[in-house]
MIVOZA-383349 format. One record per atom (N, C-alpha, C): y, z, x. Coordinates in steps of 0.1 Angstrom, whole numbers, plus 5000, padded with zeros to 4 digits. Atoms other than C-alpha are relative to their C-alpha. Example, Ala and Ser with C-alpha at 12.3 -4.5 7.8 and 13.67 -1.06 7.14 Angstrom:
// MIVOZA-383349
498850005009 495550785123 501250005009 498950004991 498950715137 501150084992 
END
This chain:
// MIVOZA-383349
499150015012 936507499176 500050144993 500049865001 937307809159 499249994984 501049985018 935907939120 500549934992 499650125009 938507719099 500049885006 500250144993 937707419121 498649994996 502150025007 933507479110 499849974991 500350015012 934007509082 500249864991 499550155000 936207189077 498949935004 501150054996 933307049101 498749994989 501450025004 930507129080 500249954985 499050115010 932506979047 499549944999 500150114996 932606719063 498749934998 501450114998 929306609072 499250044991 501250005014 927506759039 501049904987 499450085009 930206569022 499749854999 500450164995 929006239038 498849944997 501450015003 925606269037 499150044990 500749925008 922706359014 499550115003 500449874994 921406599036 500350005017 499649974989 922006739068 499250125007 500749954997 919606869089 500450155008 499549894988 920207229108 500249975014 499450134982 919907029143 501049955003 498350125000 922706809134 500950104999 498849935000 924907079124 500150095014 499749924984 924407339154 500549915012 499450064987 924907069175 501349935001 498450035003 928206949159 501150115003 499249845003 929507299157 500050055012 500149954983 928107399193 500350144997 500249835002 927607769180 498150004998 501049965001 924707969176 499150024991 500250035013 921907949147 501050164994 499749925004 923308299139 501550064996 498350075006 927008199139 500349954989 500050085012 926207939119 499950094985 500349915010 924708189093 500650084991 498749925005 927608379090 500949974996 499250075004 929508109088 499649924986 500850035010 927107999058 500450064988 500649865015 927108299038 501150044998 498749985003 930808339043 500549884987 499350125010 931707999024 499150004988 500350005017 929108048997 500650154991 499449835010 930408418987 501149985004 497949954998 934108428998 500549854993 498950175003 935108038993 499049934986 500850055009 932007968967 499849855001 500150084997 930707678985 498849964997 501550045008 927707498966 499249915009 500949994990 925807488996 498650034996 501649915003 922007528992 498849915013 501250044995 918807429009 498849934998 501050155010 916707109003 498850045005 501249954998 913207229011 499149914998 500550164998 912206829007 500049995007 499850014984 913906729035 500350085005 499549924991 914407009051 501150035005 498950024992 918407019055 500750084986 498849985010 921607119037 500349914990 499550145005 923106939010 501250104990 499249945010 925907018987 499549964983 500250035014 924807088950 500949964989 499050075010 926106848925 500650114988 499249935008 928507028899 500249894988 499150075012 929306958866 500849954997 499150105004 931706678849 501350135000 499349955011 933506968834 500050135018 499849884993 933207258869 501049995008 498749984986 935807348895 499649885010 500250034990 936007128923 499750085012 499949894986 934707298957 501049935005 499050044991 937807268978 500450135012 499349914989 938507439014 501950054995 498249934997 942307659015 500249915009 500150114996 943707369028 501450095014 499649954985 944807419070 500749855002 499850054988 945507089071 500049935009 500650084990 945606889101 500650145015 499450004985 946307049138 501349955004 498550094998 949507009155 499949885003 499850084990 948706769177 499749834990 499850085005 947106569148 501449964992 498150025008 950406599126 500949935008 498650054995 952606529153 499149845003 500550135001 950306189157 500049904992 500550045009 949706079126 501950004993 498849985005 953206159114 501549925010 499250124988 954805979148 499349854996 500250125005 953105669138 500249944988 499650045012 954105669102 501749995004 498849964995 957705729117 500349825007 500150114997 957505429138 499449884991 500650105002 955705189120 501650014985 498649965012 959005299092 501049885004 499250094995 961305129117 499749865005 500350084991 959304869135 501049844991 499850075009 961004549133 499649845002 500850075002 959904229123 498849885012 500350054992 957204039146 498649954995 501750085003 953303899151 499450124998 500749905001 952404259138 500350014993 499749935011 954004219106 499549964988 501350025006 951004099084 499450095001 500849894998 949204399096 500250114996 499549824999 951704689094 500050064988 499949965012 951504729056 498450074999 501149955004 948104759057 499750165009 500249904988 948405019088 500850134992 498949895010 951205219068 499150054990 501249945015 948505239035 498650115010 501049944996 946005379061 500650175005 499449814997 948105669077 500750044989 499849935014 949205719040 499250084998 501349955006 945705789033 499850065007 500349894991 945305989059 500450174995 498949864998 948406219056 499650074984 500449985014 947506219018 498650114996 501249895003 944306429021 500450134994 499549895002 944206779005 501150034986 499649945009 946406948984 501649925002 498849994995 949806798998 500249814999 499550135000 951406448986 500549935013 500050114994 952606169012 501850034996 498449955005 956306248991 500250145007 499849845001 956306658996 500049995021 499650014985 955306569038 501349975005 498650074996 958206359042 501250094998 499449935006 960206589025 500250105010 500349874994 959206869045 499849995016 500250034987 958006749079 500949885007 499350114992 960406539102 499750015014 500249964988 959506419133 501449945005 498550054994 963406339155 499849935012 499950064984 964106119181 501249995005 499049974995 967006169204 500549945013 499750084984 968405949231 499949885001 501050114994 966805659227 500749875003 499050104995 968505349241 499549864996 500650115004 967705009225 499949895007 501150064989 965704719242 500649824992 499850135005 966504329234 498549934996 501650015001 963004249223 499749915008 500650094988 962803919242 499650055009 500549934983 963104099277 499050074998 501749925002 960304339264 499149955000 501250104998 958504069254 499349935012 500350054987 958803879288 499350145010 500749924993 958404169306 498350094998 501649995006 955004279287 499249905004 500750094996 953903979295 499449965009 500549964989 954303989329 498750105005 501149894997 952704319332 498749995000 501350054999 949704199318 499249885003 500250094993 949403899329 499849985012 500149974981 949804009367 500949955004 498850094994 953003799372 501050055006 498549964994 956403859391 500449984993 499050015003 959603889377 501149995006 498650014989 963103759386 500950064990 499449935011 964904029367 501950025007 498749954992 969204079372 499850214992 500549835004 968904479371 502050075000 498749945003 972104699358 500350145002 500649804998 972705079376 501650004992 498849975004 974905239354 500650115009 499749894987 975505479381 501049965008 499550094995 977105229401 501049894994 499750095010 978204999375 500049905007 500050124989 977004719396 498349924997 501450105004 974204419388 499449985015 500950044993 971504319413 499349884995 500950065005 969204069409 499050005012 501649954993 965404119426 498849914995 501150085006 962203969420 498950195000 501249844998 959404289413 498849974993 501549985000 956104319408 499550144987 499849885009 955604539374 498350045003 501449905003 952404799374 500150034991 500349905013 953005009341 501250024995 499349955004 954805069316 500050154993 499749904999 956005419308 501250034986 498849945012 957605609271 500450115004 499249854994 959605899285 501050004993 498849965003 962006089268 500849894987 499550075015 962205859237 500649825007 499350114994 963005549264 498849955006 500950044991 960905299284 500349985011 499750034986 960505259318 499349935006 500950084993 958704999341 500350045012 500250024981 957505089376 499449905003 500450174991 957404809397 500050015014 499849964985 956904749432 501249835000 499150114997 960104559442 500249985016 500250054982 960104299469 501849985004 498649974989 963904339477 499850115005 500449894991 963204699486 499150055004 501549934994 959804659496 499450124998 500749845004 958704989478 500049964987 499950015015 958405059443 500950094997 498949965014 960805169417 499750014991 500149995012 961005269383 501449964995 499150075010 963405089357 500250014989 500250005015 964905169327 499749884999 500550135007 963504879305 501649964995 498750035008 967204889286 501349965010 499050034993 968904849321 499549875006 500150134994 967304479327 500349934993 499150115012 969604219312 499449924999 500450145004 967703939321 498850025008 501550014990 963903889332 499349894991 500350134999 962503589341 498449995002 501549994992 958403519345 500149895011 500050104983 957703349378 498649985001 501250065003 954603149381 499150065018 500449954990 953603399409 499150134998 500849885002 950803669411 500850135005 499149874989 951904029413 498850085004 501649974998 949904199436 500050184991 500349885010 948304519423 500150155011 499549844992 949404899434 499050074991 500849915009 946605139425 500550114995 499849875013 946505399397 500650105012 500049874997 946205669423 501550005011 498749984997 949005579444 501049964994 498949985005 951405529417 500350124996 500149865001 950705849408 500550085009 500149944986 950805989442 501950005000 498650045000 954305799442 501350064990 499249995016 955705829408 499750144994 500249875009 954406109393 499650175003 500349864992 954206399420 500950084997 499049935004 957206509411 501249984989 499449985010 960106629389 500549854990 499550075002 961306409364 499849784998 500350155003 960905959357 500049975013 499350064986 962805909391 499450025016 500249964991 961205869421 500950035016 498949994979 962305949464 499250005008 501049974990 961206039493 499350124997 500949825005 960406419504 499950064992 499949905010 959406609479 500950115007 499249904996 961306939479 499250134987 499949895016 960907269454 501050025000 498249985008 963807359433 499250194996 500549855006 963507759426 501150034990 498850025007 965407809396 499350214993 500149875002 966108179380 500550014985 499349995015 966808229343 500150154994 499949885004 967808539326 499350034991 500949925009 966008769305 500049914988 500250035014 966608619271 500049885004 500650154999 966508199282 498350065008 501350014993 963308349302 498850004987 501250015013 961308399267 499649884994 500150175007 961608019262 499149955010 500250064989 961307909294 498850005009 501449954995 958208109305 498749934991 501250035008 956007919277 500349855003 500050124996 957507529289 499349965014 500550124986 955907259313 500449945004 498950114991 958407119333 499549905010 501150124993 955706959354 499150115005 501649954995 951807029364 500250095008 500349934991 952207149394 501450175000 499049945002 955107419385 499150165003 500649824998 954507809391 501250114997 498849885005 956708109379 499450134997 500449845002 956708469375 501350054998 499049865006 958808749359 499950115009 499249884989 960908979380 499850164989 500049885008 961309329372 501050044989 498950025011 964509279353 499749934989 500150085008 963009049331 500749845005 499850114996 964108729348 498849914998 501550134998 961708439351 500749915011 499750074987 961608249385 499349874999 500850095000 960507889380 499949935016 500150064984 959307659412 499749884992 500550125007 958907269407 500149915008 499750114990 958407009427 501249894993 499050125007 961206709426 500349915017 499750104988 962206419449 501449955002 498850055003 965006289433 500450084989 499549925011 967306509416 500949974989 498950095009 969606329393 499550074980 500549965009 967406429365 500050164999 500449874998 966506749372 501650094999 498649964997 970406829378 500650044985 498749975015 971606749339 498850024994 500849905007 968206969329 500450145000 499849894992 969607209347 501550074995 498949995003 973107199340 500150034979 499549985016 972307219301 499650164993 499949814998 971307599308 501350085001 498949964993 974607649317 499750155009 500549864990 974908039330 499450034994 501849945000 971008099316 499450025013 500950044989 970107979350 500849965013 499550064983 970907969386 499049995013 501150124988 969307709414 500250165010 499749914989 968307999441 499849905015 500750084988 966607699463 499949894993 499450054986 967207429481 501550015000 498449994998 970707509492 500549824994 499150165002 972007089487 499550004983 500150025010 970407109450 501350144995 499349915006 972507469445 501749944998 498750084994 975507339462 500449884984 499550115007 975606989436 499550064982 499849925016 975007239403 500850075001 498449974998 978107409412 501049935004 498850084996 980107139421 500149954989 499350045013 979206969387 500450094991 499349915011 980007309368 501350005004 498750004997 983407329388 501149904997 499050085006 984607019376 499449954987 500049965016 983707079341 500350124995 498949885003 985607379343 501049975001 498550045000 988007189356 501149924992 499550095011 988706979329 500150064984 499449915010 989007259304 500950075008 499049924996 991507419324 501049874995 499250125001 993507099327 500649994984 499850035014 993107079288 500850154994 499649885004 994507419284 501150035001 
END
């Protein structure tokens, strides 16, 4: 943790306790006693932290202050992104959720990530105000089928689901075997092993109109090969061969592009012009295609020829239809 994370740290735990032994703290902190030290002597002189040394017990404690003195308070940092974006996605959701066998609870859940976000120098009003987290895309769910289908999942049961490709504009109906559910991209997805196509699949959740539980066990597909399956490469969508995609972006989209995670296994490097050359595994490109296409000329597929090929075919006939309009 860095020096405004210790300090927060050590706050903390003299704020909790009566004392606090040296032991306890080095080993919370995971620095050295001589770190510590510095970090001691900085918060009683720079931040005027009424820190002292109980020579009873042997530990830290923070010295009580008068009715009438300053509060000690850290320059407030805060939460971390990753808390914020958590703590602030859950107040977000639980905003919308709507009504169910969780709604006795949610008021009390909402008062707690209040009190959370509420720490510090910074209202619960002034966040909201100020911090928004956005969601974009997201496709809405009939809650029954969610429900049925959750149910399954954990239950271990089959499903007799009618399935809807919008791609196709064409219904199916299957029986599948759900493993996991999956939040991508502000949408859900269920991979399932389906026994019409004897393999597994992944499903939007928003493209099953109807699912049915079936008083049948579903068998079980391990972690490591859904992974293996599902999640080797680019994108929600799985295939066969993997392939790499080499994609090339220009100087100024490369300043973005050079700091994103398109997936784990991805690798890139900067040309001498300033380009940036990404590599990425993918199976099925469908996805990958209108990631691609939303660079417009930022970026051009150098490899596999059939992915170059069908990113110029869809830019040519979306040129073509502003010519037409012209």
């Amino acid at each position: 943790m860095d020096r405004s994370e210790r300090f927060y740290k050590i706050t903390q735990m003299l704020g909790s306790r009566d004392v606090v032994s040296r032991e306890a703290l080095l080993e919370e902190l995971g620095v050295s006693l001589a770190t510590f030290k510095r970090d001691l002597e900085y918060m009683r002189e720079r931040l005027h932290a009424p820190i002292v040394w109980d020579r009873e017990y042997r530990g830290y404690r923070l010295r009580k202050q008068s009715p009438h003195g300053a509060r000690f308070q850290l320059p407030g940092i805060w939460f971390n992104a990753t808390e914020a974006h958590a703590l602030l996605t859950m107040q977000h959701l639980l905003a919308y959720i709507e009504p169910g066998v969780l709604a006795p609870h949610i008021e009390s859940l909402k008062g707690r990530i209040e009190a959370l976000l509420d720490q510090g120098d910074h209202s619960v009003t002034e966040l909201r105000k100020r911090i928004r987290i956005l969601s974009q895309g997201a496709r809405p769910l009939v809650p029954r089928q969610f429900a049925v289908i959750t149910t399954a999942l954990l239950s271990r049961k089959r499903l007799h689901i009618v399935h809807y490709n919008r791609e196709r504009d064409e219904r199916t109906e299957r029986e599948i075997s759900p493993q996991r559910l999956v939040h991508y991209r502000d949408n859900w997805y269920l991979d399932a092993w389906c026994h019409w196509r004897d393999t597994l699949r992944t499903f939007a959740v928003d493209s099953i109109q109807k699912a049915e539980l079936l008083d049948k066990n579903a068998p079980n597909v391990s972690e490591a090969f859904l992974d293996a399956q599902l999640g080797s490469a680019y994108g929600i969508f799985n295939g066969g061969k993997t392939q790499t995609a080499r994609l090339r972006f220009n100087p100024k989209r490369s300043r973005w592009v050079a700091h994103e995670r398109w997936h784990p296994e991805q690798e890139g490097v900067f040309e001498s012009d300033g380009c940036y050359v990404l590599e990425i595994p993918y199976a099925d490109d469908r996805e990958l295609v209108m990631d691609i296409l939303k660079y417009g000329s930022d970026v051009e597929v150098l490899a596999p020829e059939d992915l170059r090929a069908r990113v110029a075919a869809a830019l040519r006939k979306a040129l073509s239809q502003y010519r037409n309009g012209a």
